[in-house]
PyMOL Python script that loads the backbone (N, CA, C, O; Angstrom):
from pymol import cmd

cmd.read_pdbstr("""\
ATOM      1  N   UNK A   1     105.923  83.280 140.664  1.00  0.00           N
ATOM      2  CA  UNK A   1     105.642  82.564 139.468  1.00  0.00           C
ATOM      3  C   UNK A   1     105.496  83.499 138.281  1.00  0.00           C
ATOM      4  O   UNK A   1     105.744  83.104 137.142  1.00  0.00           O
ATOM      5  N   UNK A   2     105.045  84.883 138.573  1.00  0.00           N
ATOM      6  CA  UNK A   2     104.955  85.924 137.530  1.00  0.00           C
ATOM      7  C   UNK A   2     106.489  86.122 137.033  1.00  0.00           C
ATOM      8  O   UNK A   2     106.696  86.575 135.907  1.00  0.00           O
ATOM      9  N   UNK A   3     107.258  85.870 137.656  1.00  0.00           N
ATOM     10  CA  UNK A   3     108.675  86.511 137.344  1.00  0.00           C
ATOM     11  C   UNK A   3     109.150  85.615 136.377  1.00  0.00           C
ATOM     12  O   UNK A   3     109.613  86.058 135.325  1.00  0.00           O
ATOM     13  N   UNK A   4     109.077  84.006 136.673  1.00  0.00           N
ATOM     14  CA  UNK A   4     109.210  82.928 136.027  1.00  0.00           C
ATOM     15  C   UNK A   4     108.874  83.231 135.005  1.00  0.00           C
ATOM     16  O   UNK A   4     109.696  83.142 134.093  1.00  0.00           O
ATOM     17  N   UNK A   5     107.242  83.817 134.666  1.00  0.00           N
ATOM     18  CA  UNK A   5     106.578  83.627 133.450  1.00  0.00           C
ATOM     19  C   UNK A   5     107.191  84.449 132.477  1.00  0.00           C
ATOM     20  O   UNK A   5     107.362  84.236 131.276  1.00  0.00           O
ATOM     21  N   UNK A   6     107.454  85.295 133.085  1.00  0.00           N
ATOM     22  CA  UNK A   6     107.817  86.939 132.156  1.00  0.00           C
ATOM     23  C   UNK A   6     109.533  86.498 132.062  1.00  0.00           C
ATOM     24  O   UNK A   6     109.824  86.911 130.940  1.00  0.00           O
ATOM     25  N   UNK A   7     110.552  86.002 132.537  1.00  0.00           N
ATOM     26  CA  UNK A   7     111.524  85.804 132.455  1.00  0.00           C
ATOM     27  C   UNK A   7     111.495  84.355 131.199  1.00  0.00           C
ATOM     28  O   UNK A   7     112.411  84.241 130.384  1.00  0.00           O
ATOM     29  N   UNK A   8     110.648  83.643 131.231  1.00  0.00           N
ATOM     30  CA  UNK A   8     110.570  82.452 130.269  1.00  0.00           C
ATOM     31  C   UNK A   8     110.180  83.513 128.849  1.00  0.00           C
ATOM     32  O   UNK A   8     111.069  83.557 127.998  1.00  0.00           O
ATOM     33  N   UNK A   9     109.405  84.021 128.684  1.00  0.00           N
ATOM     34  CA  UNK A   9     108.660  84.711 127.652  1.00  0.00           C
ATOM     35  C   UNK A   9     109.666  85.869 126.881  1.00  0.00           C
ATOM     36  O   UNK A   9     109.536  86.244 125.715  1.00  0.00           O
ATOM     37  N   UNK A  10     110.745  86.346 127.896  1.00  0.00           N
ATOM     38  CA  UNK A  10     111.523  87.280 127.486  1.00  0.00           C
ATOM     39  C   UNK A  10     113.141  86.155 126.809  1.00  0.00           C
ATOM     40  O   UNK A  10     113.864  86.414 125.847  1.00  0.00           O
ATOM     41  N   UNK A  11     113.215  85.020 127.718  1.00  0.00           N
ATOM     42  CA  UNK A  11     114.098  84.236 126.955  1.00  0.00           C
ATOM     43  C   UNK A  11     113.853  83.794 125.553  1.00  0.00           C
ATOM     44  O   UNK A  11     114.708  83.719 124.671  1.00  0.00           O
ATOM     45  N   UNK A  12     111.868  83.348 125.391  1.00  0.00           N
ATOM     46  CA  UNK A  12     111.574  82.419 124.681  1.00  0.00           C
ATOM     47  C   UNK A  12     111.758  84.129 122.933  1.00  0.00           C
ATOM     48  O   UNK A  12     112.263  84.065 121.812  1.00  0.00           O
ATOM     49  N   UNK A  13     111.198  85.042 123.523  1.00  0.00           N
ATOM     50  CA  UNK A  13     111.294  86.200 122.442  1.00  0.00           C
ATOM     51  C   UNK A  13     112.935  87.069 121.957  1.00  0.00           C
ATOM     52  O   UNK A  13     113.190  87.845 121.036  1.00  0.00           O
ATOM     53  N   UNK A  14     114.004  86.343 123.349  1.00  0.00           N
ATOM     54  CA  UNK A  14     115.223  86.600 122.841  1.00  0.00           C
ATOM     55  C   UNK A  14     115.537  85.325 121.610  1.00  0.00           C
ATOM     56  O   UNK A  14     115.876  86.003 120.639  1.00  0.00           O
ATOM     57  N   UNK A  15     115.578  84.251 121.292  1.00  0.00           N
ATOM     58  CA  UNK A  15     115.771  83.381 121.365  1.00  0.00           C
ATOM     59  C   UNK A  15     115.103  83.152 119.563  1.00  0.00           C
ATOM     60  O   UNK A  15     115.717  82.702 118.596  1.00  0.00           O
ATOM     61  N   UNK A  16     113.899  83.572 119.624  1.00  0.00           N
ATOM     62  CA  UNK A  16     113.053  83.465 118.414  1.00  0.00           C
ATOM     63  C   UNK A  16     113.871  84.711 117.552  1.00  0.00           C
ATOM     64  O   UNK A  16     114.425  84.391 116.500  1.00  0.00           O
ATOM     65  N   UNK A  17     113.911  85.626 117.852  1.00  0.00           N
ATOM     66  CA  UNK A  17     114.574  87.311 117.631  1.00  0.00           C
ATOM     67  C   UNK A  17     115.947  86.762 117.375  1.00  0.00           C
ATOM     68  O   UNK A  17     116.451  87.631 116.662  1.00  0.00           O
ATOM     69  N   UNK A  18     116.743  85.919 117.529  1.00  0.00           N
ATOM     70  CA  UNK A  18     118.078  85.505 117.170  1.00  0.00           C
ATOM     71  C   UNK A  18     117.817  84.294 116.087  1.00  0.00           C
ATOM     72  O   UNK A  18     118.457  84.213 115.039  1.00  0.00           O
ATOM     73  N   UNK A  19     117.060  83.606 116.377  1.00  0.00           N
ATOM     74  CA  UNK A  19     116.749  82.948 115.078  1.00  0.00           C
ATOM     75  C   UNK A  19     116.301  83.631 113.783  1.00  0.00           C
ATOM     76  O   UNK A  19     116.608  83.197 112.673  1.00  0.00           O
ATOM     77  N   UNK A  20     115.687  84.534 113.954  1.00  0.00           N
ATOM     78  CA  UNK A  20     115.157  85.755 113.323  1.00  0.00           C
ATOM     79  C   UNK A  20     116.456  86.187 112.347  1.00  0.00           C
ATOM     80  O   UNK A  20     116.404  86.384 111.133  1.00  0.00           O
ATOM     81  N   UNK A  21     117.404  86.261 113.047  1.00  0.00           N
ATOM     82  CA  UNK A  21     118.534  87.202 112.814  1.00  0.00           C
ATOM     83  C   UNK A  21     119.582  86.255 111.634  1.00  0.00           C
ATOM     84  O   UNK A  21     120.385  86.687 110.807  1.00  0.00           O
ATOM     85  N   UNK A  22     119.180  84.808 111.966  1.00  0.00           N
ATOM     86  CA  UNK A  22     120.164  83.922 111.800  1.00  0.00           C
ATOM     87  C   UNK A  22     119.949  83.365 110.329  1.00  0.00           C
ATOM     88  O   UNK A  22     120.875  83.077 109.571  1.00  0.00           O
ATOM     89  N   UNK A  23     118.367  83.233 109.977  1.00  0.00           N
ATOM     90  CA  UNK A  23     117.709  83.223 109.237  1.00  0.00           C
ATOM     91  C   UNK A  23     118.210  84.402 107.518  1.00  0.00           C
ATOM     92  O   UNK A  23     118.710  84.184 106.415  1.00  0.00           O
ATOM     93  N   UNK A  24     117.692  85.559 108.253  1.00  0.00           N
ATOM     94  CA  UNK A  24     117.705  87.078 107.819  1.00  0.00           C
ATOM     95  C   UNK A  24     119.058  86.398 106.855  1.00  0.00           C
ATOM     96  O   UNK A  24     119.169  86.021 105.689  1.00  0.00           O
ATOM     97  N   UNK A  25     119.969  86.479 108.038  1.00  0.00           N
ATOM     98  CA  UNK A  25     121.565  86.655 107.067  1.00  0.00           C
ATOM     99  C   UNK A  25     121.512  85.403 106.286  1.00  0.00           C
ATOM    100  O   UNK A  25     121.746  85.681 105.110  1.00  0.00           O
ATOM    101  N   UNK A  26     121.295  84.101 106.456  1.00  0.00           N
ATOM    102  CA  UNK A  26     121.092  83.294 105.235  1.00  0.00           C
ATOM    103  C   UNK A  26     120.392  83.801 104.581  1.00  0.00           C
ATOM    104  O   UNK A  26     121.107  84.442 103.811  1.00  0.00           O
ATOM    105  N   UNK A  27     119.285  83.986 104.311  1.00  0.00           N
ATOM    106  CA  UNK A  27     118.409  84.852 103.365  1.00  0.00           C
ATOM    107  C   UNK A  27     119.306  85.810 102.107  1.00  0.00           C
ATOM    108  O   UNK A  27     119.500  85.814 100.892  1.00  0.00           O
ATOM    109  N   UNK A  28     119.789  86.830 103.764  1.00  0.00           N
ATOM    110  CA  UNK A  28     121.005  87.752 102.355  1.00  0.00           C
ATOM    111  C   UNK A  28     121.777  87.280 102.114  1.00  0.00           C
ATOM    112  O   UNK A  28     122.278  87.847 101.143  1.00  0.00           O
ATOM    113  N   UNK A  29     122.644  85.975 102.570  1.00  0.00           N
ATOM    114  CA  UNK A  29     123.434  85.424 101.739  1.00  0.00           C
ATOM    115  C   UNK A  29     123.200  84.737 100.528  1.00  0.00           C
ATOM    116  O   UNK A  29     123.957  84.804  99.559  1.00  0.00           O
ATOM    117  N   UNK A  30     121.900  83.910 100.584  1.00  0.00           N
ATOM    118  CA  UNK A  30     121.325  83.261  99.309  1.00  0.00           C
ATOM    119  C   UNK A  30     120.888  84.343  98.394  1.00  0.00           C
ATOM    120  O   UNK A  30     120.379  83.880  97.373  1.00  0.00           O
ATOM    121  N   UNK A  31     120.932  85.847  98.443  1.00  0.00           N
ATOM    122  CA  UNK A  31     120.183  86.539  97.981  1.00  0.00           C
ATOM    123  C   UNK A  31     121.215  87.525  96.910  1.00  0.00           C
ATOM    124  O   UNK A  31     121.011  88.155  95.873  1.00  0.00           O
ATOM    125  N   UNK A  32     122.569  87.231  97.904  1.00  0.00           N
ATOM    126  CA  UNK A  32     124.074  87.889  97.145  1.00  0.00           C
ATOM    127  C   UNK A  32     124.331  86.480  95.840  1.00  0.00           C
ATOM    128  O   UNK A  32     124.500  86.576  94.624  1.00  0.00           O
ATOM    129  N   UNK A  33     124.278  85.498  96.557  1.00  0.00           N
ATOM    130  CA  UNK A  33     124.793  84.544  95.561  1.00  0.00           C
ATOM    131  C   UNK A  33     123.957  84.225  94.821  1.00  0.00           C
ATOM    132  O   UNK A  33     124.597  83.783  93.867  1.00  0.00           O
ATOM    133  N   UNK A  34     122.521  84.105  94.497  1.00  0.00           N
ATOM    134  CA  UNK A  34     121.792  84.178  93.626  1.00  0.00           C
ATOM    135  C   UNK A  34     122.207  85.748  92.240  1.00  0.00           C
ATOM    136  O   UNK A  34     122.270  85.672  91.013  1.00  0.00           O
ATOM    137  N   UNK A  35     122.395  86.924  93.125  1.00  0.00           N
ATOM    138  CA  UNK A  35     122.449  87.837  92.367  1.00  0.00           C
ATOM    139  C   UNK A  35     123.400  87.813  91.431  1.00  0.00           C
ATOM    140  O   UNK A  35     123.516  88.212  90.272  1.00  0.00           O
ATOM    141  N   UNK A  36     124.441  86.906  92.685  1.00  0.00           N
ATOM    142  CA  UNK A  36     125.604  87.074  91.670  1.00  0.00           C
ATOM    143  C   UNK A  36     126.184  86.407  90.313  1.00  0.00           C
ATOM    144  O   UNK A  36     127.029  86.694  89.465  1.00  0.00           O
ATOM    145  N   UNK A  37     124.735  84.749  90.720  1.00  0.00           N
ATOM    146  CA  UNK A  37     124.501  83.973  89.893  1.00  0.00           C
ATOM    147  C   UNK A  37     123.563  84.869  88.248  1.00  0.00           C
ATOM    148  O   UNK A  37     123.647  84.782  87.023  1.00  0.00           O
ATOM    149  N   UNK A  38     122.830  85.581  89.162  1.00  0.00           N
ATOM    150  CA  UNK A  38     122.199  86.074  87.332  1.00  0.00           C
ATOM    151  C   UNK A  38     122.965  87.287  86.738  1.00  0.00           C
ATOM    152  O   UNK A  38     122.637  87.666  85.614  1.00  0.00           O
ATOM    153  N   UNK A  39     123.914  87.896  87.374  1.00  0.00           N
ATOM    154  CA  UNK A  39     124.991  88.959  86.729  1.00  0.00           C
ATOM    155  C   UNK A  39     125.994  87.315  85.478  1.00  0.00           C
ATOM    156  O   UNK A  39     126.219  87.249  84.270  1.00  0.00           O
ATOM    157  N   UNK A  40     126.134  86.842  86.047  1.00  0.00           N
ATOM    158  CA  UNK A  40     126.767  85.634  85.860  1.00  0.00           C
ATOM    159  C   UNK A  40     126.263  85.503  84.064  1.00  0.00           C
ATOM    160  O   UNK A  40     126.675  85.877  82.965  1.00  0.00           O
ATOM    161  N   UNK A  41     125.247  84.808  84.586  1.00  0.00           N
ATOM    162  CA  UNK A  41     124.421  84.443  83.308  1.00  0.00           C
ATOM    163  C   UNK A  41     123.403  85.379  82.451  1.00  0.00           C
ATOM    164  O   UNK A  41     122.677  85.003  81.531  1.00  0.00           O
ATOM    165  N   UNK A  42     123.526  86.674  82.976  1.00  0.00           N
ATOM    166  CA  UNK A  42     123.157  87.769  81.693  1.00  0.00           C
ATOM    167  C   UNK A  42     124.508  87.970  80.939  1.00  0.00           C
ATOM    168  O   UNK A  42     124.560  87.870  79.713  1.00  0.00           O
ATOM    169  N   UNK A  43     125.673  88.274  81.757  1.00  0.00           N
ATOM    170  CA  UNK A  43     126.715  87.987  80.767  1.00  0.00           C
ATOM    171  C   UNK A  43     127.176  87.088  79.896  1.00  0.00           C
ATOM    172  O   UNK A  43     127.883  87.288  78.908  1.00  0.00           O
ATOM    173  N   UNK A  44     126.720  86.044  80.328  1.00  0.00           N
ATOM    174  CA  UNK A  44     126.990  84.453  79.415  1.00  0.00           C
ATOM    175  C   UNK A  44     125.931  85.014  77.988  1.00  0.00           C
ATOM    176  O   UNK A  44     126.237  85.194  76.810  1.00  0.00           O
ATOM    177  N   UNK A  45     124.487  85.190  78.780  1.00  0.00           N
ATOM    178  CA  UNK A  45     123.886  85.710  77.516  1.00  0.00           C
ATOM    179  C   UNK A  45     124.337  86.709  76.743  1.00  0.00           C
ATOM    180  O   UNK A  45     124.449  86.414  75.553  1.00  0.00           O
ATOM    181  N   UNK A  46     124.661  87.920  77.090  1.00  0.00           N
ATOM    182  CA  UNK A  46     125.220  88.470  76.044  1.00  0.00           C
ATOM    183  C   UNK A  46     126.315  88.048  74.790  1.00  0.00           C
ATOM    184  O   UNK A  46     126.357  88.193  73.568  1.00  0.00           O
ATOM    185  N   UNK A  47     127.198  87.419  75.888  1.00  0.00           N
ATOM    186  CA  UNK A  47     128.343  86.603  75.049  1.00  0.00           C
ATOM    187  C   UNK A  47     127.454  85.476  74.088  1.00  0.00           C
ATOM    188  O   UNK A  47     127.907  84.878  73.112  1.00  0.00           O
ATOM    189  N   UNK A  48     126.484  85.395  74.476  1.00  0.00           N
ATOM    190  CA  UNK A  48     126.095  83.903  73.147  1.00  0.00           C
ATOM    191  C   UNK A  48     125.409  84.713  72.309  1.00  0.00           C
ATOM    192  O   UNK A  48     125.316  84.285  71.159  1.00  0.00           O
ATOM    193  N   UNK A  49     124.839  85.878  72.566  1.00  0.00           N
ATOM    194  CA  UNK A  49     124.152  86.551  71.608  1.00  0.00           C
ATOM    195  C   UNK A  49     124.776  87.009  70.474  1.00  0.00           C
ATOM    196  O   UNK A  49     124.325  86.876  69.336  1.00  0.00           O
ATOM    197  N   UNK A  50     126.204  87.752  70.883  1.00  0.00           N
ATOM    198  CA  UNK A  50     127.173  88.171  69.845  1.00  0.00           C
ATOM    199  C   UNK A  50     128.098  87.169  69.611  1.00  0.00           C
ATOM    200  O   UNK A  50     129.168  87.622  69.205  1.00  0.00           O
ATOM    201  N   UNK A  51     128.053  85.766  69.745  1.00  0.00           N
ATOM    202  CA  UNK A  51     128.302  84.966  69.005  1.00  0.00           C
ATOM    203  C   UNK A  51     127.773  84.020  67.825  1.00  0.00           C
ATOM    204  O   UNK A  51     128.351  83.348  66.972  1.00  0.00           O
ATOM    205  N   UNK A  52     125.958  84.334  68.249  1.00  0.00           N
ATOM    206  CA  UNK A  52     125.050  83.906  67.619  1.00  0.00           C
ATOM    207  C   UNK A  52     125.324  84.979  66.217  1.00  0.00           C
ATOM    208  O   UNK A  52     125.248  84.411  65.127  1.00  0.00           O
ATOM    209  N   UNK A  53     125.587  86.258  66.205  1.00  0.00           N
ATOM    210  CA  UNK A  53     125.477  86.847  65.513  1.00  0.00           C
ATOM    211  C   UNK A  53     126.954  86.784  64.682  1.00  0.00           C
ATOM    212  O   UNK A  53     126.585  86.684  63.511  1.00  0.00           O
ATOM    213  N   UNK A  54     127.726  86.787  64.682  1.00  0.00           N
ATOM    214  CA  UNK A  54     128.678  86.084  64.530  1.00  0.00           C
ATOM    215  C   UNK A  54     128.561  85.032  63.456  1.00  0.00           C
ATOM    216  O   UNK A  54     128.681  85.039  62.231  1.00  0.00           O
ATOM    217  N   UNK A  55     128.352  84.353  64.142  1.00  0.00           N
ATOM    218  CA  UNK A  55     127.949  83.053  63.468  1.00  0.00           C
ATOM    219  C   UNK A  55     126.999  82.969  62.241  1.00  0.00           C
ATOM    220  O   UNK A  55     127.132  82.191  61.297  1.00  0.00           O
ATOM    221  N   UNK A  56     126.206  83.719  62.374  1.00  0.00           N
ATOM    222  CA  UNK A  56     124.793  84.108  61.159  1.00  0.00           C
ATOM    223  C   UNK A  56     125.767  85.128  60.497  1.00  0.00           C
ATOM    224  O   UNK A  56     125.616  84.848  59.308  1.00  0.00           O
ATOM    225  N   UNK A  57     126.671  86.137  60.546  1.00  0.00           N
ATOM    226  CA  UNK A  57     127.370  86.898  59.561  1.00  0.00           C
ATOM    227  C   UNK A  57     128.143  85.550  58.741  1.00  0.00           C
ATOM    228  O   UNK A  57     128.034  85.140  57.585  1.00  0.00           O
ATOM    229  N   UNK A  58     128.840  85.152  59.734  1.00  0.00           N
ATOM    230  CA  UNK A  58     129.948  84.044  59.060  1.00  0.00           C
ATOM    231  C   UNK A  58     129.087  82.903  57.670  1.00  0.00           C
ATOM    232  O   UNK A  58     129.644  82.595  56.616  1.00  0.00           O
ATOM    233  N   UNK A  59     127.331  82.367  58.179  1.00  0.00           N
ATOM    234  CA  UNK A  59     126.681  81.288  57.499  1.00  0.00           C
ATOM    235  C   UNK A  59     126.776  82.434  56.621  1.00  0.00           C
ATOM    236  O   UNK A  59     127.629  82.095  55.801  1.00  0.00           O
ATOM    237  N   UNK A  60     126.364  83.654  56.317  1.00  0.00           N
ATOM    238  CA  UNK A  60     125.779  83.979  55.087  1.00  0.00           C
ATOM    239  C   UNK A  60     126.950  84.181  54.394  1.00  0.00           C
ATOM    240  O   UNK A  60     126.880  83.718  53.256  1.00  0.00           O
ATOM    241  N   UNK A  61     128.105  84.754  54.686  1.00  0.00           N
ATOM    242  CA  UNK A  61     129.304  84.866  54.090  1.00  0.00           C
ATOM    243  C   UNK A  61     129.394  83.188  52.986  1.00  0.00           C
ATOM    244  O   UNK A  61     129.352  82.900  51.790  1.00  0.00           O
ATOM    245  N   UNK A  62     129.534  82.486  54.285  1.00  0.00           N
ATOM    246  CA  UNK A  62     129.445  80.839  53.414  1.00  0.00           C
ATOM    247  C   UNK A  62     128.677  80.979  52.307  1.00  0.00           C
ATOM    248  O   UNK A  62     129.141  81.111  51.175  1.00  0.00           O
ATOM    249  N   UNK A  63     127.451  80.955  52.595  1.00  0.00           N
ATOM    250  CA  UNK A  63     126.341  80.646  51.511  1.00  0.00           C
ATOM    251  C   UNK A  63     126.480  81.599  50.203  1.00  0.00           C
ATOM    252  O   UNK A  63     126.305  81.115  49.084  1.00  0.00           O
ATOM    253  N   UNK A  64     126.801  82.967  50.382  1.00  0.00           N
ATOM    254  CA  UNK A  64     127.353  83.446  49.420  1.00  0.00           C
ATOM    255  C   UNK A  64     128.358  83.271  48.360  1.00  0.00           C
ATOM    256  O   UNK A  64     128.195  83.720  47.226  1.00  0.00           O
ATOM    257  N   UNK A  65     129.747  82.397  48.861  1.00  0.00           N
ATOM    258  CA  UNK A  65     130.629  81.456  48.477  1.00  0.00           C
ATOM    259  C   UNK A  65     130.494  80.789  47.758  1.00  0.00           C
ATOM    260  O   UNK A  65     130.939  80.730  46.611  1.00  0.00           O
ATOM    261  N   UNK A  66     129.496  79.818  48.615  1.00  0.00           N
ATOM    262  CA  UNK A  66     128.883  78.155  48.092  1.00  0.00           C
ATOM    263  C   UNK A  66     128.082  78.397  46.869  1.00  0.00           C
ATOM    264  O   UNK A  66     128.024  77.514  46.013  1.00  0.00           O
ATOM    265  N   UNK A  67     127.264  79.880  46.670  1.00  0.00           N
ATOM    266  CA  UNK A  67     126.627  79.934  45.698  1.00  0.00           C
ATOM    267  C   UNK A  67     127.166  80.515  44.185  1.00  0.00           C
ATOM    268  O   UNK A  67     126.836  80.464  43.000  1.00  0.00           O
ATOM    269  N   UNK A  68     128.187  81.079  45.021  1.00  0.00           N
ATOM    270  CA  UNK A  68     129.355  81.844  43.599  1.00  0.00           C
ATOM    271  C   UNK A  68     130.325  80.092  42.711  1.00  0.00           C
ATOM    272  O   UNK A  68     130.442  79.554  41.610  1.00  0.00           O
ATOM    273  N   UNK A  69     130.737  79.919  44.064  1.00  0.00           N
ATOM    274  CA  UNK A  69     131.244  78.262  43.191  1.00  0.00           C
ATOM    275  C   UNK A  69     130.435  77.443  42.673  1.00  0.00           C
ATOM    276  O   UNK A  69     130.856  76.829  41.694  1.00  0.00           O
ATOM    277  N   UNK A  70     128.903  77.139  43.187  1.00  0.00           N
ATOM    278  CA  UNK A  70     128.214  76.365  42.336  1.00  0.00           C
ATOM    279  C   UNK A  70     128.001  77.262  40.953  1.00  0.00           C
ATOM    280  O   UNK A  70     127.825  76.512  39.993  1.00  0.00           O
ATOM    281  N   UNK A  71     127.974  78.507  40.640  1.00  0.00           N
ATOM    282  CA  UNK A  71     127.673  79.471  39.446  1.00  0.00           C
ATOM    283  C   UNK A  71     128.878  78.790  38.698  1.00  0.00           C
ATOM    284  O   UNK A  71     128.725  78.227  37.614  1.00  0.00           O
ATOM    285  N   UNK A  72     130.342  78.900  39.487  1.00  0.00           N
ATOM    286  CA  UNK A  72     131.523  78.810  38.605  1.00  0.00           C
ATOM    287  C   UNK A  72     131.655  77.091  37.999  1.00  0.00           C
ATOM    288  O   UNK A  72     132.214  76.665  36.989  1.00  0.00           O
ATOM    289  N   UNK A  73     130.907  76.386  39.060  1.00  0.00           N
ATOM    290  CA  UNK A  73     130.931  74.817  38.747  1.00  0.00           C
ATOM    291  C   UNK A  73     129.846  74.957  37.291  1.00  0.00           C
ATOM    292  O   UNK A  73     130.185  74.558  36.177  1.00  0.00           O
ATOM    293  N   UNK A  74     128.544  75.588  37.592  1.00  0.00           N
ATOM    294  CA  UNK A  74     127.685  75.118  36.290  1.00  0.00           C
ATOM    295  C   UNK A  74     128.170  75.973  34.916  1.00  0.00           C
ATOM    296  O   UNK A  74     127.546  75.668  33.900  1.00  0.00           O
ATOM    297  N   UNK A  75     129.041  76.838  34.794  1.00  0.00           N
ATOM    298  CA  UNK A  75     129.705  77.754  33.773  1.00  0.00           C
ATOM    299  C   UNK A  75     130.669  76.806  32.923  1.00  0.00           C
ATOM    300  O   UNK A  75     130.641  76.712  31.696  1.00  0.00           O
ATOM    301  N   UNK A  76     131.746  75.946  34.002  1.00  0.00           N
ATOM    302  CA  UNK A  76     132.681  75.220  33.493  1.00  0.00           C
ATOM    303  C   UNK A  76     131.990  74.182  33.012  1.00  0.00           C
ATOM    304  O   UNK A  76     132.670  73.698  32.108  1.00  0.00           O
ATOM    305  N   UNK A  77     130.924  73.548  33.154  1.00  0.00           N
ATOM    306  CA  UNK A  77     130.285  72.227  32.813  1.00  0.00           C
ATOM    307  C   UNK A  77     129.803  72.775  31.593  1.00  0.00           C
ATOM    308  O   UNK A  77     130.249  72.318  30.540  1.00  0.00           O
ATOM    309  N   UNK A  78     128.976  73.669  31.578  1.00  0.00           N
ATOM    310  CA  UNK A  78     128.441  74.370  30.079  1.00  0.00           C
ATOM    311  C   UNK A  78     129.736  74.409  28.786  1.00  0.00           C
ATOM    312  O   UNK A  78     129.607  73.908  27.669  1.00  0.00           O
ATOM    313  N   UNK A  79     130.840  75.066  29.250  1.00  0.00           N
ATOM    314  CA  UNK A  79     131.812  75.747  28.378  1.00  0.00           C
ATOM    315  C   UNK A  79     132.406  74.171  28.003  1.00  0.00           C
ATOM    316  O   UNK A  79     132.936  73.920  26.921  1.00  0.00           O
ATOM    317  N   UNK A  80     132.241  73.297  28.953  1.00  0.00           N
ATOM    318  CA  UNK A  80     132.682  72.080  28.240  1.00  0.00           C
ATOM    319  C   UNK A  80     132.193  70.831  27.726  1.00  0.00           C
ATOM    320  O   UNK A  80     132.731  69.859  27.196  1.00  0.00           O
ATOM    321  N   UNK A  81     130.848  71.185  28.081  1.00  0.00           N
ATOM    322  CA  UNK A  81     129.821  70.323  26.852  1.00  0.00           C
ATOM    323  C   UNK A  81     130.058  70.907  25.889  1.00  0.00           C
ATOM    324  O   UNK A  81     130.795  70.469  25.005  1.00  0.00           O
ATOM    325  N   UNK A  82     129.447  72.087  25.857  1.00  0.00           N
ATOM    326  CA  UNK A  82     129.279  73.166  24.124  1.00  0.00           C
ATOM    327  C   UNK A  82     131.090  72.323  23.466  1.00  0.00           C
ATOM    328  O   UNK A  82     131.264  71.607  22.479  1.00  0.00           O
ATOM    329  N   UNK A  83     132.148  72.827  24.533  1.00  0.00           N
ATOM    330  CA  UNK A  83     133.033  72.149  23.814  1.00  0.00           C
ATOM    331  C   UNK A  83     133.309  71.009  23.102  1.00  0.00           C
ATOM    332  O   UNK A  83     133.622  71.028  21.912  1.00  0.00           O
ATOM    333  N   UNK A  84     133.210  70.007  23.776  1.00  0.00           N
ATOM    334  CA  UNK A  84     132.863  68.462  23.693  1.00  0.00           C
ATOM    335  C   UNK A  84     132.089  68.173  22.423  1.00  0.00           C
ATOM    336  O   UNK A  84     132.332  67.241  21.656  1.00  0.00           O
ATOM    337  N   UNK A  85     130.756  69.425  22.233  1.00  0.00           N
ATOM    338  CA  UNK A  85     129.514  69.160  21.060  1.00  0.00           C
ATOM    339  C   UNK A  85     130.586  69.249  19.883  1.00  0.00           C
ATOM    340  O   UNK A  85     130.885  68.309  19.147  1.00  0.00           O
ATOM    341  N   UNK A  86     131.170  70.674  19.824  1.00  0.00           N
ATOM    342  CA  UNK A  86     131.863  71.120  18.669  1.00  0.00           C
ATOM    343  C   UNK A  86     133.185  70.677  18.183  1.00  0.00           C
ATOM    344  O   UNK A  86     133.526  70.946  17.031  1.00  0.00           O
ATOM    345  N   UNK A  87     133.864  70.092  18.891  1.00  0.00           N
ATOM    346  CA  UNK A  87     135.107  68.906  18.564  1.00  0.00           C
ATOM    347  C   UNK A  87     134.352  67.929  17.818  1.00  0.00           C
ATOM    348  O   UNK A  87     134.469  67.714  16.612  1.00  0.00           O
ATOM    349  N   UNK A  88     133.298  67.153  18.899  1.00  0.00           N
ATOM    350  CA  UNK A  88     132.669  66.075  18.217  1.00  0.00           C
ATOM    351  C   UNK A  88     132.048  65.989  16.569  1.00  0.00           C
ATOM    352  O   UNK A  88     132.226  65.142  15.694  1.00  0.00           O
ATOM    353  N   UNK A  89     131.490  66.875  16.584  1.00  0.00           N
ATOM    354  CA  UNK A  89     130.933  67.613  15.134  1.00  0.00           C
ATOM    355  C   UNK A  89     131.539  67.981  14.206  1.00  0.00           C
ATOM    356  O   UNK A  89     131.014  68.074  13.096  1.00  0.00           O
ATOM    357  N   UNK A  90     132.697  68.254  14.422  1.00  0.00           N
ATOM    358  CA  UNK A  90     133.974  68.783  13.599  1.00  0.00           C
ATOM    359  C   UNK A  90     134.819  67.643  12.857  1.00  0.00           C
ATOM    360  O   UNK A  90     135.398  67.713  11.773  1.00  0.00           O
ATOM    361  N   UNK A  91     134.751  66.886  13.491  1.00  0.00           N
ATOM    362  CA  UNK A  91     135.017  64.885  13.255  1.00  0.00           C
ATOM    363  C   UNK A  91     134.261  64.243  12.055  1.00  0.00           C
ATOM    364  O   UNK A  91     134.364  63.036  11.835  1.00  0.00           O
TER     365      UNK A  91
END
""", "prot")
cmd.dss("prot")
cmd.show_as("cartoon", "prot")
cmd.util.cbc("prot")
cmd.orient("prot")
């Protein structure tokens, strides 16, 4: 019955020790594809970062624009009231 016992105990510790094993490599497999998931998405981040920046060169470029044409819009409105005054007056 000792042989039984020790032969059950050596199956039951082969057995756990292969589950062990079976485990392990899912583990490192979830552990490659996770990694490979955040190489993944630090690169995505970088890419949105220098697009973010990008993008903030490009708004201020705009706004610089937008603010030179509103200058050139309120110049022409001036030069053609004053005009408008002095025709009118001249009448």
């Amino acid at each position: 019955m000792r042989k039984n016992t020790v032969l059950t105990l050596l199956f039951a510790l082969a057995l756990v020790l292969s589950m062990m094993g079976c485990e392990d490599t899912k583990a490192r497999q979830e552990n490659e594809q996770l990694k490979a998931h955040v190489a993944e998405l630090a690169k995505e981040s970088g890419d949105l970062q220098n697009r973010v920046g990008e993008l903030t060169q490009e708004n201020a470029a705009l706004k610089r624009e937008n603010d030179q044409l509103k200058m050139r819009a309120k110049t022409k409105k001036s030069k053609k009231s004053k005009h408008h005054r002095s025709s009118s007056s001249g009448h």
